[in-house]
C-alpha angles and dihedrals in degrees: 000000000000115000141076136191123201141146099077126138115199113153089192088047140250134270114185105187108195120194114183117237099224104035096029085233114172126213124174117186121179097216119219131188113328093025102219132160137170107210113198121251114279145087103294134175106216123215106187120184129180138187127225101200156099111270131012118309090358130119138034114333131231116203121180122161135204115201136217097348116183112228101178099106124097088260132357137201117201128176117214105195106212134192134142099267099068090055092083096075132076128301103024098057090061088049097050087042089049095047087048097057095064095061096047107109123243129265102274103198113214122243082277100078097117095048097057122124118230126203120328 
């Protein structure tokens, strides 16, 4: 495993999803301060999304990709460009979707609970 990425700022943190170009492989790392990962050698497309807001996986999102990067090198920098308009396609609709679903609060039932009618 040979690189590293780094130098990223998300307040509502960073997912960087890499599928290999050759085996299809898939890995999904929630990145936290200082946002550092070694990705194994290999060629990888790259899907980074990160989050502006105020708490974890809240506020506007920022995607940006990188495909079929070579890490095969001793150590690699690579720059990943991100704004809000890349974040509709796949996959990072299903990574924002996914992320989003974490922080939705639980189902809280009324004082009526006992009295609920199920089925016909």
């Amino acid at each position: 495993m040979n690189a590293l990425l780094g130098d990223l700022t998300f307040s509502g943190g960073a997912t960087l999803m890499l599928v290999n170009s050759s085996t299809k492989e898939v890995i999904t790392k929630d990145l936290i301060p200082p946002y550092k990962m070694l990705i194994p050698h290999g060629t990888w497309s790259l899907y980074l999304v990160g989050f502006d807001g105020a708490s974890e996986w809240q506020g506007p999102q920022q995607c940006g990709s990188l495909l079929d990067v070579n890490f095969y090198e001793a150590t690699s920098t690579v720059t990943i460009y991100v704004n809000s308009n890349k974040c509709a396609p796949e996959p990072f609709f299903s990574i924002i979707t996914k992320k989003s679903a974490t922080t939705m609060p639980i189902a809280q039932w009324g004082s009526n609970w006992a009295e609920a009618k199920w089925g016909p």
